[in-house]
N, C-alpha and C positions, 0 to 999 in steps of 0.2 A: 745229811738230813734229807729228808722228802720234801718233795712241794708243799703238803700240808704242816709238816711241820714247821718249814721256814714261815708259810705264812702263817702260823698262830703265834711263833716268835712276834714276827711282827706286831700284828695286833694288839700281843699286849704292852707293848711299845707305845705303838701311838695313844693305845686307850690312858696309859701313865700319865701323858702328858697333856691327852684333849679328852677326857670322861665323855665328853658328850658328841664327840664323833661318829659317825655313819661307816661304820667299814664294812667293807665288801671282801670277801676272803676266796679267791680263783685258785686253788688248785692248778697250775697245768703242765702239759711236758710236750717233748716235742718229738717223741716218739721214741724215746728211750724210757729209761727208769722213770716208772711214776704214771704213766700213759694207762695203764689199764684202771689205776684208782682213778684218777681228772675224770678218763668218760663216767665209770662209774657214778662220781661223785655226782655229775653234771647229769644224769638220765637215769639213774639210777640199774639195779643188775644185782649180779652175783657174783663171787669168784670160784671158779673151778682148780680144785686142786691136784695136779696127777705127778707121778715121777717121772723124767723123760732123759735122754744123756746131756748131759754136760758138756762144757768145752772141752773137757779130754775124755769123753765118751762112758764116763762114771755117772750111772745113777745119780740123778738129782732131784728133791724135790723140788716143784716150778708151778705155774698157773696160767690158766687164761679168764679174761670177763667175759660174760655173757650178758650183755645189755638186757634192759627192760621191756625190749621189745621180743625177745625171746629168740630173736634170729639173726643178731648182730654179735660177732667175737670178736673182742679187743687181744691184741696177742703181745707183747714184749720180746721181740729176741732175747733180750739182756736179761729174763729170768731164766733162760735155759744155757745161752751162751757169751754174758756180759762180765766185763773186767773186774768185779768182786768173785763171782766163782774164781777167777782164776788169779789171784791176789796172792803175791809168793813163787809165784811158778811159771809167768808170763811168756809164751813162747809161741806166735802167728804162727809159725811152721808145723805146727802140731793140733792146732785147736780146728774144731769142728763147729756148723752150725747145725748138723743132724736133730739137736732137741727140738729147735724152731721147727722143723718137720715136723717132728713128732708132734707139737703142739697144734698146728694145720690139721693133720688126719685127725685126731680129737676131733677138734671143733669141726672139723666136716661130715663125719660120725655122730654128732650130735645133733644135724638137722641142720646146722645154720646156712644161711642165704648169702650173708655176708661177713666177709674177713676183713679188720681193722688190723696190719701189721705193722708195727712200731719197730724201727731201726734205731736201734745209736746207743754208745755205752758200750758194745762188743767185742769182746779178746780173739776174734777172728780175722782171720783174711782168706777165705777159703772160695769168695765169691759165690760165696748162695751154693755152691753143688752140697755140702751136706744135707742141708735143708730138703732139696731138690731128689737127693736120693733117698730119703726116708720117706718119699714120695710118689717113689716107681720110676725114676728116673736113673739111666746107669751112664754110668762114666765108664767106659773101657779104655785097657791099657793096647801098650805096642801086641802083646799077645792073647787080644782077644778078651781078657778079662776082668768084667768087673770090679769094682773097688771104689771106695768110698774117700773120695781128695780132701785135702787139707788145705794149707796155705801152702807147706812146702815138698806135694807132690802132683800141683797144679799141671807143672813142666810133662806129666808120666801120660797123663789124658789125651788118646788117637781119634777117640769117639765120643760122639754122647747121641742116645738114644731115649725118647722120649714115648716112646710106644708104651709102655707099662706105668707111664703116669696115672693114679687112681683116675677114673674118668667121673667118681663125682664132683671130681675141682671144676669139671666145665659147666656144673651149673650153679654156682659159687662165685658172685662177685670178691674180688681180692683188690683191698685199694690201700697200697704202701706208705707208712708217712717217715718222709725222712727229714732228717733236720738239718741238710745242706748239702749245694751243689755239683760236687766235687766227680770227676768222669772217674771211667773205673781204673785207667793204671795214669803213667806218664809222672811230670813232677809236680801235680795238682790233684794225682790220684789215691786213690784210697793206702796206698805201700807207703809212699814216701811223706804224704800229711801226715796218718795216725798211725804209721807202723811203729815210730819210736813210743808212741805212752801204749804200746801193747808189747813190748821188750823186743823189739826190731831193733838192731843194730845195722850202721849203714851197711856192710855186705848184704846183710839180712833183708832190708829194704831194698834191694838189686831185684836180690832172688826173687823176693813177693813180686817184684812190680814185673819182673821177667815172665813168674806164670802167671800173672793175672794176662798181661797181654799173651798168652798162651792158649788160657780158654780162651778169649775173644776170637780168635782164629781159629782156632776148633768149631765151635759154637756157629761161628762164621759159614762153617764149610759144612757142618752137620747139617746143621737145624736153618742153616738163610736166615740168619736174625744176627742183627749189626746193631747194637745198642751201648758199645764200651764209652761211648763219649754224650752217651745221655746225662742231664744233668741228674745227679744223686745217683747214679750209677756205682760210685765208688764209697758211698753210705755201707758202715757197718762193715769195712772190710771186704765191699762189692756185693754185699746182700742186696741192695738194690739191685744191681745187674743181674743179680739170677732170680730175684723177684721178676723182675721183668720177662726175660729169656725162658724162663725155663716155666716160668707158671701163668705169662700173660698179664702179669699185674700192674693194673695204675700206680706212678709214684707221683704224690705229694708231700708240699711240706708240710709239717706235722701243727706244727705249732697256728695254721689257718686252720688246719682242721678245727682244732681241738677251741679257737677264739670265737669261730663259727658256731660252734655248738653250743657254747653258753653265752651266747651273743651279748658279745664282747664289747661291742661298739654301742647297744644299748647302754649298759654298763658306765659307758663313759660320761652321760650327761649330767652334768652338775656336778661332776667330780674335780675336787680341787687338785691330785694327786694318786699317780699310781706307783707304786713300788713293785719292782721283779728283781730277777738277782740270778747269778749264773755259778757256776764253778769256779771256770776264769773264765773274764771276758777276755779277748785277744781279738783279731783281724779276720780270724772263724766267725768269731758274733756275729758278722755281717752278713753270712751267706745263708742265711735261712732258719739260727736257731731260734732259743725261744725271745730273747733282747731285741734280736731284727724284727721280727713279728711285730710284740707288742708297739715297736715304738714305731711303727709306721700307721699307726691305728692313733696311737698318742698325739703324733705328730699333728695330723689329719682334722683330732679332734681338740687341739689347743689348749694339749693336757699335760705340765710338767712330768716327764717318766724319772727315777731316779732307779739306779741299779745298784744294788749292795751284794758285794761279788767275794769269792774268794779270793782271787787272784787279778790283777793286774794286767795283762799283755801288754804289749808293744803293738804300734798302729791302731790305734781305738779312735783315733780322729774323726775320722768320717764319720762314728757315730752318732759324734752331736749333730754332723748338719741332718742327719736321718730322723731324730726325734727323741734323744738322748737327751737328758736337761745333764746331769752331776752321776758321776759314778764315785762307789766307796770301797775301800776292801776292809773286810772282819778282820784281817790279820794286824794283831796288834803288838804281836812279837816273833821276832825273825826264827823259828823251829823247823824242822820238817813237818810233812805232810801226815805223819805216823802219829805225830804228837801234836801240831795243829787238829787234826779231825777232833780229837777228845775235847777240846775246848770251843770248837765252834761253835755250839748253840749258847751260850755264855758270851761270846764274843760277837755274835749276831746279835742279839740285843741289846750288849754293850754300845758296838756300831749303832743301832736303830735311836739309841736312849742319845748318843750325841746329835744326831740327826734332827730328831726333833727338841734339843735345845735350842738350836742352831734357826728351826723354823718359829720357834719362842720367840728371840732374840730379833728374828726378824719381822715379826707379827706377821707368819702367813698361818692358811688355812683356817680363817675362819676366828680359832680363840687365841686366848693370847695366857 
């Protein structure tokens, strides 16, 4: 489900059971899926629609926003190179970020000032070089020739040259938002976290994490730029490290961006109750997605958060002392993930509908 559609789930939740409630309905993302509607919703814009390749280099159609201000572009990796294109056929060693390129050149062809890029969601691990070469950037091999890297031809990269990077990126603000910390190889880097929900098997995860630390050292000795253990460096399969490297770009997390902009902490006064909700929440939540965000803003403003989540994780502790009140999971019967999705939005309201009996039961928020 999308952000706007979880929250209208919701809403009409709470409205069931309090008619005369105040809700407030936030769209947001954290720089994945859903990132380009939030700002839209939030500043209003347009969406652009074009075909650009794909995680395996197949024609796809994709999009970018173009804000209200007529020079701001909101961009998603994950509509060009994100883990639903590649659903059935999942394989790091083959997939490309070259569309996200291609969505750049657009928006930079169309005039704009400024690029909003959104990380996360991504069936890659190719470290931003597709991206990067759909950009005038080349990656050469042991024999001098160009070619366009994957995830698992990282290891083939002697060079990379930057001289035919389009030169109107330099006067084009680019500011990354990623949704957590994580450097770009080692065993907290982008291979070994997210290589297995992108069908990385442990050898698999080796090899990635092998060429990831491959560019770094190339990149190192090309271009003098040392960024592999920046934080969100290893976002999106290393797209933030070749955001950085390769194009100069700011990274932040996503999820301040986007709280900032509909000013989030306004928002909060006089609110009895905020509801967010994640895929699963796990021991990731913490490092910057959209759960950490909100609830440190919660927290701050002495505002019950409650998270209604797919899935469960292991180590979610430290959430509460963060700003966490009660988490819930929709799943209300043990299925896969194939056959759970079809019934989510049914099972989210189910969840929501016990929720607020529960807040019945205990005379909160206001009615009874």
């Amino acid at each position: 489900m999308s952000s706007a559609e979880v929250c209208s789930v919701m809403e009409s939740s709470i409205r069931r059971f309090y008619p005369r409630a105040e809700v407030r309905s936030v769209p947001v993302a954290d720089g994945g899926e859903g990132s380009v509607d939030a700002f839209l919703g939030a500043l209003g814009g347009k969406k652009i629609a074009l075909p650009v390749r794909g995680p395996f280099s197949e024609d796809v159609p994709s999009f970018y926003g173009i804000l209200a201000d007529g020079k701001t572009v909101v961009i998603e990796m994950a509509a060009c190179s994100g883990l639903p294109l590649a659903e059935g056929r999942l394989n790091p060693l083959l997939t490309t970020t070259y569309g996200a390129g291609q969505l750049i050149k657009a928006a930079v062809q169309a005039g704009c000032s400024k690029i909003i890029m959104g990380l996360g969601g991504s069936a890659t691990n190719d470290g931003g070089c597709g991206a990067a070469a759909a950009l005038g950037v080349r990656f050469l091999d042991g024999a001098g020739n160009p070619f366009v890297p994957t995830g698992g031809t990282l290891a083939e990269i002697r060079h990379i040259d930057r001289e035919g990077l389009d030169p109107a990126l330099a006067k084009v603000e680019i500011v990354t938002m990623c949704d957590i910390d994580n450097p770009l190889y080692g065993k907290t880097g982008a291979a070994h976290v997210f290589g297995p929900q992108k069908g990385a098997t442990p050898p698999i995860v080796e090899a990635l994490d092998a060429g990831l630390r491959h560019l770094a050292d190339v990149a190192a000795s090309s271009l003098g730029i040392d960024a592999a253990m920046m934080p969100g460096a290893g976002a999106a399969g290393g797209m933030g490290y070749g955001m950085r490297v390769f194009l100069g770009s700011q990274l932040r997390m996503g999820i301040e961006t986007v709280l900032d902009t509909v000013d989030f902490d306004a928002l909060l006064r006089g609110t009895d109750a905020v509801f967010s909700g994640e895929g699963k929440i796990d021991s990731q939540s913490l490092r910057g997605k959209v759960i950490s965000g909100i609830a440190r803003r919660t927290k701050k403003a002495g505002v019950p958060l409650i998270a209604v989540v797919g899935d469960i994780g292991d180590g979610i502790d430290a959430a509460y002392d963060r700003g966490l009140t009660a988490v819930f999971s929709i799943n209300r019967v043990a299925v896969p993930f194939s056959e759970a999705k079809k019934r989510a939005k049914n099972d989210l309201r189910l969840t929501m509908d016990e929720i607020m009996r529960l807040s019945q039961a205990a005379g909160k928020w206001g009615e009874g």
